[in-house]
C-alpha positions as CSV (number, residue, x, y, z in Angstrom):
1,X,-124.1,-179.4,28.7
2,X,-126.8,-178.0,26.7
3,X,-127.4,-174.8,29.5
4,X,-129.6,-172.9,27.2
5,X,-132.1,-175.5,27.7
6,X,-132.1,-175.5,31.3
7,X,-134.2,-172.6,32.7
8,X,-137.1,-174.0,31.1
9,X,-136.5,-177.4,31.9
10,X,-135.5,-176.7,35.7
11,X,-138.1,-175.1,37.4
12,X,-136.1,-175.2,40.3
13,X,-135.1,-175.8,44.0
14,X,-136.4,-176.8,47.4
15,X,-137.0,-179.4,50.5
16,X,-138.4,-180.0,54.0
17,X,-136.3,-177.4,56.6
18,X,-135.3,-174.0,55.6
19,X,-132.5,-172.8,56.9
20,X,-131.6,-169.1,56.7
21,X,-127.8,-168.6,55.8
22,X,-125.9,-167.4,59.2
23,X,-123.2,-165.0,57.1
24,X,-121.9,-161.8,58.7
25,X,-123.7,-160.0,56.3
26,X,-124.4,-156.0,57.0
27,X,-127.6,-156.0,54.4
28,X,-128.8,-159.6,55.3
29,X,-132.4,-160.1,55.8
30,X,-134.7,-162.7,56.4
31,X,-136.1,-164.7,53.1
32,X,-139.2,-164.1,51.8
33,X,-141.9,-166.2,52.4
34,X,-142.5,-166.6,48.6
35,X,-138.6,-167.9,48.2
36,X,-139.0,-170.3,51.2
37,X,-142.0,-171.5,49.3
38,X,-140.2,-172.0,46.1
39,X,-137.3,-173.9,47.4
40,X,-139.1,-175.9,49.9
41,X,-141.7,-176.9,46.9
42,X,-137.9,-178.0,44.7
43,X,-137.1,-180.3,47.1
44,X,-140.5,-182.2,47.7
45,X,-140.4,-182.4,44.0
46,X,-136.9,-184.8,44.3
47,X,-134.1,-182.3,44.5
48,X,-132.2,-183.9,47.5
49,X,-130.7,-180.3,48.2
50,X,-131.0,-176.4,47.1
51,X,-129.1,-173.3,48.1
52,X,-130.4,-170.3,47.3
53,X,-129.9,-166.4,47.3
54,X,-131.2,-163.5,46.6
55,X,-130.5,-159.4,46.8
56,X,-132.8,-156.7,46.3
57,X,-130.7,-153.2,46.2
58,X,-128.2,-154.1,49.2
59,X,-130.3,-156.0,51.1
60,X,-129.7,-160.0,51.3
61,X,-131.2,-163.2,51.7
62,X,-130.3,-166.7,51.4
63,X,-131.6,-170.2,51.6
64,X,-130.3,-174.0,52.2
65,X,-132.7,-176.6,52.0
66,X,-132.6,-180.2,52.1
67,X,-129.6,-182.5,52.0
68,X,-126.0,-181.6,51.2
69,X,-125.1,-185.3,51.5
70,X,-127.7,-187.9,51.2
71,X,-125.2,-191.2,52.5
72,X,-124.2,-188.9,55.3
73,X,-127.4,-187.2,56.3
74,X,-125.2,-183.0,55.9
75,X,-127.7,-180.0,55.8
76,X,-127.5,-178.4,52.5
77,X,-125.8,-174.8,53.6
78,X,-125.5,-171.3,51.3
79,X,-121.9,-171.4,51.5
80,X,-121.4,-175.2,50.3
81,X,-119.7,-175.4,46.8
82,X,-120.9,-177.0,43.9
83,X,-119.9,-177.2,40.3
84,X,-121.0,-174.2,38.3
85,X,-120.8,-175.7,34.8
86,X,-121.8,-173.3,31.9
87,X,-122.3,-170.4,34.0
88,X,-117.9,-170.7,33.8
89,X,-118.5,-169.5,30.1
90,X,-118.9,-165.7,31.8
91,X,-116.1,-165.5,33.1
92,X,-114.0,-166.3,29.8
93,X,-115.9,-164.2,27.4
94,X,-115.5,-161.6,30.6
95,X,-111.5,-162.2,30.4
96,X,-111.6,-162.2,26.0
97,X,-113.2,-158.8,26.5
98,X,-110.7,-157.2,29.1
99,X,-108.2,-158.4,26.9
100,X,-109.8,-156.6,23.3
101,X,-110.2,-153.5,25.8
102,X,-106.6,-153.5,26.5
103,X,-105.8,-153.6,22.7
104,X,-104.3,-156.8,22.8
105,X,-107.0,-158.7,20.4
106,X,-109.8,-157.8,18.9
107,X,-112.8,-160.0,19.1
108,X,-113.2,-159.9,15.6
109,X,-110.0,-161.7,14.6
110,X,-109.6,-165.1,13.7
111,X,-109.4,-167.9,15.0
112,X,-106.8,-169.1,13.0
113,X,-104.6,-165.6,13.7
114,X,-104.2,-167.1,17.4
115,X,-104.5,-170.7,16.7
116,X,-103.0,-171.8,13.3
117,X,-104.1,-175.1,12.4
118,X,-106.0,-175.8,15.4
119,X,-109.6,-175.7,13.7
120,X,-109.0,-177.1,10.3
121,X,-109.9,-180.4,9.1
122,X,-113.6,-181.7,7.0
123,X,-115.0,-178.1,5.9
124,X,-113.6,-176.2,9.4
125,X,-111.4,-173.5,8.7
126,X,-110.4,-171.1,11.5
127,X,-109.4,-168.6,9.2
128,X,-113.7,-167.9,9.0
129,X,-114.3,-168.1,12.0
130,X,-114.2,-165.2,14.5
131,X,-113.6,-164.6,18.1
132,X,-116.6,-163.4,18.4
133,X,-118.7,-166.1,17.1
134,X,-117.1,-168.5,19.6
135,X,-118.2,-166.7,22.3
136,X,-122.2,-166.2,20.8
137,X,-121.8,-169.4,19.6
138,X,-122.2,-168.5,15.5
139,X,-119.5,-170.2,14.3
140,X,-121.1,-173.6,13.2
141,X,-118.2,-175.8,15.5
142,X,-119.6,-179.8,16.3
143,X,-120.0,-180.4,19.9
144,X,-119.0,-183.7,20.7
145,X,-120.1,-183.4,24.3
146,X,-123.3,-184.5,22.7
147,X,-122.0,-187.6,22.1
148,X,-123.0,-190.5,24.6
149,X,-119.5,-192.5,23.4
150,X,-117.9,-189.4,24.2
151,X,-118.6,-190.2,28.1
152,X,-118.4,-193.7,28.3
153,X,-115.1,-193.3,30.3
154,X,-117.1,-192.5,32.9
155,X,-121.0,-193.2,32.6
156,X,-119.9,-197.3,31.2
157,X,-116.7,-197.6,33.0
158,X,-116.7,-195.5,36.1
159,X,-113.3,-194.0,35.3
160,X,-114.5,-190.6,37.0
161,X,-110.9,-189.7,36.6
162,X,-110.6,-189.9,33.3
163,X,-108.8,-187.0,31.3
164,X,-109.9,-185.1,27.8
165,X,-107.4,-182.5,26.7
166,X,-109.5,-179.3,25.1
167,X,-107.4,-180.3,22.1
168,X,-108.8,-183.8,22.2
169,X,-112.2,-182.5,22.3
170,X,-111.6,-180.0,19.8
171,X,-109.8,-182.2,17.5
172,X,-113.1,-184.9,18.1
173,X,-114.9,-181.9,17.2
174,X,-113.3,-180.5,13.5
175,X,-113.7,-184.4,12.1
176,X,-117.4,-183.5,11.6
177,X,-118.2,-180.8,9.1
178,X,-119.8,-177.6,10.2
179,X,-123.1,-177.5,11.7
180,X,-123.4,-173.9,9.1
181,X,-121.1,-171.6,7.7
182,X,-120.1,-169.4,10.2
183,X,-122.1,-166.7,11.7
184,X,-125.1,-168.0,9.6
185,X,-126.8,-169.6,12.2
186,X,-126.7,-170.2,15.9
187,X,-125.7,-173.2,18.0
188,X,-124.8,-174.2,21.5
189,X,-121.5,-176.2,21.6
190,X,-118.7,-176.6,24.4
191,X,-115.9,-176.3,21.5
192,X,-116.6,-173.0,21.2
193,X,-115.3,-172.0,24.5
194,X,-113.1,-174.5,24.9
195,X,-111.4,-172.7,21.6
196,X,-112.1,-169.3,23.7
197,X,-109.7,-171.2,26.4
198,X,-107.2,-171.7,24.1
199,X,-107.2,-168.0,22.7
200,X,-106.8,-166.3,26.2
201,X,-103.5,-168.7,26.7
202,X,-102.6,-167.5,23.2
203,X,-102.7,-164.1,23.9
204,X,-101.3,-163.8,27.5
205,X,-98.7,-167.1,27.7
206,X,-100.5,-167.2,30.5
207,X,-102.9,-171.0,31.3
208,X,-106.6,-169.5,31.1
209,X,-107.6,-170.2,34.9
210,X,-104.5,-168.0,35.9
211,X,-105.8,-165.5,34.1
212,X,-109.5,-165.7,35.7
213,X,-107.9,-166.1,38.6
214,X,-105.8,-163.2,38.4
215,X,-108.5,-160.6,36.5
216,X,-111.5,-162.0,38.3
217,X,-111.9,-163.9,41.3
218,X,-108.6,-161.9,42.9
219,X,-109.9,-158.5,42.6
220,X,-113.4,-159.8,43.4
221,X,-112.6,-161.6,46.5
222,X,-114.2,-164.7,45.6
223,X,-112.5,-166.5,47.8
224,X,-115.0,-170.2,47.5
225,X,-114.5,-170.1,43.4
226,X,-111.9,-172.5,42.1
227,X,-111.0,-173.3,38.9
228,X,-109.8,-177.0,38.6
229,X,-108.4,-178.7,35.3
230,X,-107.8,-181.9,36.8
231,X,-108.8,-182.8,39.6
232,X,-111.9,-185.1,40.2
233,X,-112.8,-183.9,43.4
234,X,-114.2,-180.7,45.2
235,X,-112.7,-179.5,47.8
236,X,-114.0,-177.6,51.1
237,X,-117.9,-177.3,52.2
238,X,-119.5,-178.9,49.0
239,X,-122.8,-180.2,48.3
240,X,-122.9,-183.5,46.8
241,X,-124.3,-184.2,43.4
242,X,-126.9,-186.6,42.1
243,X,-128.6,-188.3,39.1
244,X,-131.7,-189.3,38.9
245,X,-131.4,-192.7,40.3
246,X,-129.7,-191.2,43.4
247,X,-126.2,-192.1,42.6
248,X,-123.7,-189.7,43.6
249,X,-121.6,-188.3,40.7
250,X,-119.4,-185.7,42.9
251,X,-116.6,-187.4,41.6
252,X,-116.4,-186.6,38.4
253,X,-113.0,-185.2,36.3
254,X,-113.6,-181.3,35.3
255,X,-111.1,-181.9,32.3
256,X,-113.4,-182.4,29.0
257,X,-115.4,-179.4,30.0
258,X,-112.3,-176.8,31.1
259,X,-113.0,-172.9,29.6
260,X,-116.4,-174.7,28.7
261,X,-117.9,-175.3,32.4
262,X,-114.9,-176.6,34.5
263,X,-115.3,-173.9,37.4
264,X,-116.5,-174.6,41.1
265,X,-118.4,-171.7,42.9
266,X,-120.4,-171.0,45.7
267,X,-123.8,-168.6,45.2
268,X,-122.2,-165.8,47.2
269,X,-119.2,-166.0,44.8
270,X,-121.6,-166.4,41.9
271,X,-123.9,-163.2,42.5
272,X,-121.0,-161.2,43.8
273,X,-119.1,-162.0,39.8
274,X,-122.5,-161.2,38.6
275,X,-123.2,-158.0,39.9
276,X,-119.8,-156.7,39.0
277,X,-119.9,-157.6,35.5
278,X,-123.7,-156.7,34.7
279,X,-123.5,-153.2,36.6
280,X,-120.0,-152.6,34.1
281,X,-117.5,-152.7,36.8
282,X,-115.0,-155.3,35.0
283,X,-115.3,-153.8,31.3
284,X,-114.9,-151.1,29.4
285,X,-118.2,-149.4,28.0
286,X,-117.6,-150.3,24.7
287,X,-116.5,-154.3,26.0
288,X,-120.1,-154.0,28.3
289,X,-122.2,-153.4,24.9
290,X,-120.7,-156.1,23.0
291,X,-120.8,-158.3,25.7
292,X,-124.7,-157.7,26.1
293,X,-125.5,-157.4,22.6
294,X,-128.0,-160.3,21.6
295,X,-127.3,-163.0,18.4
296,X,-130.7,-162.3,15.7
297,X,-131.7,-165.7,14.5
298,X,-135.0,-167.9,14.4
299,X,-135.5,-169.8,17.3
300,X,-132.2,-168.8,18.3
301,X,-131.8,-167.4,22.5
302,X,-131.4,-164.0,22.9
303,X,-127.4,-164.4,23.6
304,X,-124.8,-162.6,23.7
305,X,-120.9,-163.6,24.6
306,X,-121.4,-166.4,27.7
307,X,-124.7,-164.4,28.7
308,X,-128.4,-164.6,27.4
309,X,-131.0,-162.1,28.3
310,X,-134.2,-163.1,29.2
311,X,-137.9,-161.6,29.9
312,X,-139.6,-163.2,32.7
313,X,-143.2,-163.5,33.8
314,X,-144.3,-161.8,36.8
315,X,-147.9,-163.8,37.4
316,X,-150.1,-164.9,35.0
317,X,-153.1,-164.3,32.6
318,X,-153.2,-162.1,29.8
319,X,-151.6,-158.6,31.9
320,X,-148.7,-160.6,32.9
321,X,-146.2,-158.2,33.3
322,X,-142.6,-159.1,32.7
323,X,-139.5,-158.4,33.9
324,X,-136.1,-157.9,31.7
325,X,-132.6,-159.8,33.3
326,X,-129.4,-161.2,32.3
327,X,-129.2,-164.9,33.0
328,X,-126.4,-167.6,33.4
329,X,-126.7,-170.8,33.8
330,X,-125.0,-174.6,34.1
331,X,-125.9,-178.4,34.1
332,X,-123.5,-181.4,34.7
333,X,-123.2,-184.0,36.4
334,X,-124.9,-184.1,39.5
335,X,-125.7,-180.0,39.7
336,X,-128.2,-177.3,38.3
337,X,-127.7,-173.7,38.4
338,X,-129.1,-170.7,37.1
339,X,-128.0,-167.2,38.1
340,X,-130.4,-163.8,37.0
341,X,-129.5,-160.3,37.1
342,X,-132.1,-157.9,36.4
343,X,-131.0,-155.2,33.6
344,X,-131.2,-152.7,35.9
345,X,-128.5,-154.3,38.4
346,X,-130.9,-154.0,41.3
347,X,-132.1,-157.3,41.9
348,X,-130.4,-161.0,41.4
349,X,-131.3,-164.9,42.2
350,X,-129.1,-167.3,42.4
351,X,-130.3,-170.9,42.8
352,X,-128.4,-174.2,42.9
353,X,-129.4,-177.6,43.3
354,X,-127.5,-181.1,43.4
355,X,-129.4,-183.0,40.9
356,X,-128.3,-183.3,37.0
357,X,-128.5,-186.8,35.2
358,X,-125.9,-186.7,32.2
359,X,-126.8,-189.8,31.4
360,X,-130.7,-189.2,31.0
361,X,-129.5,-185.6,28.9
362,X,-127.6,-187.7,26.4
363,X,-131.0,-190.1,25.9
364,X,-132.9,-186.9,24.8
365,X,-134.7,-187.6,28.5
366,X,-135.5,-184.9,31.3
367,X,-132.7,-185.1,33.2
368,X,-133.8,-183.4,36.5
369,X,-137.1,-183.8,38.7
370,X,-140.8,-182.2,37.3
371,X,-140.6,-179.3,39.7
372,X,-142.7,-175.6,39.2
373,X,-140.0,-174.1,42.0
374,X,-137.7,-171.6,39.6
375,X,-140.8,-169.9,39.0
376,X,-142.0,-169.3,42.2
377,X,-138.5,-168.2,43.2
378,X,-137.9,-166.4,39.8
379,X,-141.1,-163.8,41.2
380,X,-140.0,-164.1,44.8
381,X,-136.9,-162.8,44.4
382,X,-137.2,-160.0,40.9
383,X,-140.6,-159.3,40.8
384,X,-142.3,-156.6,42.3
């Protein structure tokens, strides 16, 4: 959904009963008392559950807090699953780039060199649109995902199994004119990646989870991350996923948001892609700086391809000091999550809570719980 809104709108995770992660981790420590704070303080605010960890240099810590499963009474536990949303837009733009490193594309093609026709139709043209610019989303493409018709099938009519093709989306998408001539201006939108999808099957004849499966989650051992296109349910130790009103929205067909957000991890699974990708380990140097190299416009996020960068406060007043990191993040229905790297690779958080109300989103309304946790866990974990 709209992710680049979500670390200032989240604030957070927490609840009453911390319980420190029992992996068979060499470097694992005990969490801080500040990150205990912050997640506890998330789930007093309303979040029924939050999982949370956190590295400094090689040493780890993790937190579950609350509920995994509200009808059932489950703990919450670091190594449940949950669905990661738009933090899945990483991992494409991380395969696109492999791919221009290997010579096979370059990310400055067009659109319409790897998919003829596909984005044509009331002003779109995919012969101006770039590659690139789907991935730092400057290529003026309509969401439709902002759309409350477009999720009646499921928020009206309950039909949680309900399928959208990425070419259904995309085609929903072209029958609105451009939002601004590409690379003119900047604007979130699912289509983008959901064209990015379609690029990396273009390329390899390969389906686009194969290939993060095969260049990613294989070599990386992340063994909890799944990439469903269908399938309604989530598999394995999962948390359980809320709106507002309590109802749970587990259930809930991954199809309409495939390259876009599709992807079901675990924060271990999470961090460990992180680390690997911010510290240069799956790119080539020249992939690495155009993958971290920031969009310029007013108002706009610092972001670069699936990615933004971010400073963050450490304390308060006028000597704040601040911190600089790479951030992820992803909101659908029923989960939150936000991962942060600092630019130095030493430190990361990773935090992930089972409350998102789509529903509430699509009114313009706040569609998780007031809650000043992500802060507090934001300077636990990265600051000094």
């Amino acid at each position: 959904m709209r992710a680049t809104t979500l670390v200032a709108g989240l604030c957070a995770v927490a609840v009453s009963g911390v319980f420190p992660a029992a992996a068979a981790d060499r470097a694992s420590a005990p969490p801080s008392a500040g990150l205990t704070e912050a997640v506890e303080q998330t789930v007093a605010d309303g979040f029924p559950g939050v999982v949370a960890y956190a590295r400094r240099g090689e040493r780890v810590s993790r937190v579950a807090a609350g509920l995994a499963d509200t009808a059932t009474g489950e703990r919450a536990r670091p190594d449940q699953r949950f669905r990661i949303a738009s933090n899945t837009k990483s991992f494409v733009s991380t395969v696109l780039l492999q791919l221009e490193g290997e010579g096979r594309l370059s990310l400055d093609d067009s659109v319409e060199r790897w998919l003829p026709g596909v984005v044509q139709g009331n002003g779109n043209a995919g012969r101006d649109i770039t590659v690139r610019q789907l991935l730092n989303h400057t290529s003026g493409i309509y969401d439709p995902t902002d759309e409350p018709e477009f999720f009646a099938p499921y928020l009206e009519r309950q039909e949680w199994d309900h399928v959208y093709t990425p070419r259904e989306v995309i085609a929903r998408a072209v029958r609105h004119k451009p939002l601004f001539a590409p690379g003119s201006g900047w604007s979130y939108s699912n289509t983008n990646y959901l064209l990015a999808g379609l690029v990396v099957e273009a390329v390899t004849h390969h389906s686009a989870p194969s290939e993060i499966r095969h260049r990613i989650l294989a070599p990386l051992g992340l063994k909890d991350t799944s990439f469903p296109v269908t399938d309604p349910a989530i598999h394995g130790p999962h948390l359980h996923g809320y709106d507002l009103a309590g109802r749970d929205m587990t259930r809930f067909s991954p199809s309409y948001d495939w390259t876009a957000g599709a992807m079901i991890s675990t924060v271990d699974d999470l961090a460990r892609f992180h680390r690997a990708l911010f510290t240069g380990r799956l790119l080539r140097p020249a992939q690495q700086r155009e993958l971290l190299t920031t969009v310029q416009f007013p108002k706009a996020p610092a972001y670069g391809l699936g990615v933004q960068h971010m400073d963050l406060p450490c304390g308060s007043g006028p000597n704040t000091e601040r911190i600089s990191a790479w951030e992820t993040d992803g909101a659908g229905p029923g989960f939150t999550s936000v991962s942060f790297t600092t630019t130095d690779g030493e430190r990361q958080l990773v935090l992930a809570a089972n409350v998102y109300d789509l529903g509430a989103e699509l009114k313009d309304e706040r569609p998780i719980p007031e809650s000043g946790g992500l802060g507090k866990a934001q300077a636990a974990a990265l600051c000094n």
